[in-house]
C-alpha positions as CSV (number, residue, x, y, z in Angstrom):
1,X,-44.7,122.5,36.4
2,X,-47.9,123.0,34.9
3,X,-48.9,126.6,34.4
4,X,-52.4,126.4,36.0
5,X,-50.7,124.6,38.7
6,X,-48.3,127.5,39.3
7,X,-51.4,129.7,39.2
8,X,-53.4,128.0,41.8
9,X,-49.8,127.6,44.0
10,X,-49.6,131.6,43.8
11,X,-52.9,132.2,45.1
12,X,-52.3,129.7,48.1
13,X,-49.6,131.4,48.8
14,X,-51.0,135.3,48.7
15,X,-54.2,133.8,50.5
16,X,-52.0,131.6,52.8
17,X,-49.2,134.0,53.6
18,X,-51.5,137.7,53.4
19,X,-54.9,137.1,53.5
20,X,-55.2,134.9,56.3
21,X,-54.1,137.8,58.6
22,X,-57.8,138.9,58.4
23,X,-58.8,136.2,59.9
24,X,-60.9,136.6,62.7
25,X,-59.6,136.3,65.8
26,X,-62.7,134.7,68.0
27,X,-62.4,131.2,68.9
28,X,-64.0,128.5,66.4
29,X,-66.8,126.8,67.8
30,X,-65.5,123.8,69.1
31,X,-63.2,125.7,71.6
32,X,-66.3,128.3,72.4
33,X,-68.1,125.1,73.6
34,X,-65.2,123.8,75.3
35,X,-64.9,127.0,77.4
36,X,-68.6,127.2,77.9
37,X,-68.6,123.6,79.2
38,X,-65.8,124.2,81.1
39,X,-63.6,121.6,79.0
40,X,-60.9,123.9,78.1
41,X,-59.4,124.3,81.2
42,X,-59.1,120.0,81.5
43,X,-57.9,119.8,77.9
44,X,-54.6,118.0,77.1
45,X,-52.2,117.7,74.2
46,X,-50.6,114.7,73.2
47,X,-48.7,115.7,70.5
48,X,-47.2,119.5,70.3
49,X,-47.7,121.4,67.7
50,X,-45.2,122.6,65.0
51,X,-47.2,125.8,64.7
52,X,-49.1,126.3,67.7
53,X,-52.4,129.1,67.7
54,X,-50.6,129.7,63.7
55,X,-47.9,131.2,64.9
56,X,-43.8,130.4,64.1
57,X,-42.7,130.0,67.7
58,X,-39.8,133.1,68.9
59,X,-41.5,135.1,66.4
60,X,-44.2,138.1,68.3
61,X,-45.2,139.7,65.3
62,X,-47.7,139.9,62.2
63,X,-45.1,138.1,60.3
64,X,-45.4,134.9,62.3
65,X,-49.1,134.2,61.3
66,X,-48.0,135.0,57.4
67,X,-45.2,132.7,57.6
68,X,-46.9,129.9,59.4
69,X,-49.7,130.6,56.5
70,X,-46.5,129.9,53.9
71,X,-45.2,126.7,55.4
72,X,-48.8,125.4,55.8
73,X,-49.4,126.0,51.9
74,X,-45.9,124.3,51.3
75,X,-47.0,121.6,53.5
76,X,-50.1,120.9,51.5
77,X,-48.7,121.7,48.3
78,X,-46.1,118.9,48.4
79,X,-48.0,116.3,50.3
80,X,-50.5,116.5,47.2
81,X,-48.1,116.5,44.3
82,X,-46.5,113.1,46.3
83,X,-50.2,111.7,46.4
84,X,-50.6,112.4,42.5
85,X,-47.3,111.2,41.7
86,X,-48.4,108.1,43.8
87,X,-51.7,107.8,42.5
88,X,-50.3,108.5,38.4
89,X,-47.5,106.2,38.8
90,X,-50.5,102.9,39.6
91,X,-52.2,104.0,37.1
């Protein structure tokens, strides 16, 4: 693996698995409108989550945020180095 590569993978994963517990905690803006519309309470989810509200499911505690953070990172990570496998090997 390239080193800058491992570099950049490192900081996802402190900013992904530590930082991401300072988050804030207030609803983005597309559920503060749904509340204030009164959508929220008529809203429906066809497909469940893995991760639901970035959280490891069983898991009550700090560490369930930071670990959902990891396996998002990992997620991301490896679906981009398939898409520039994919995209090198047409080249």
């Amino acid at each position: 693996m390239n080193k800058s590569i491992r570099n950049w993978l490192i900081i996802s994963l402190i900013i992904g698995g530590f930082l991401s517990l300072f988050a804030s905690s207030h609803p983005d803006g597309f559920e503060t409108a749904g509340e204030s519309v009164g959508f929220i309470e008529h809203a429906a989810s066809y497909i469940s989550s893995p991760l639901p509200d970035y959280s490891v499911p069983g898991l009550d505690s700090w560490i369930s945020g930071s670990i959902a953070g990891l396996i998002g990172v990992g997620i991301t990570f490896l679906l981009f180095l398939v898409l520039g496998k994919v995209i090198v090997r047409r080249k």
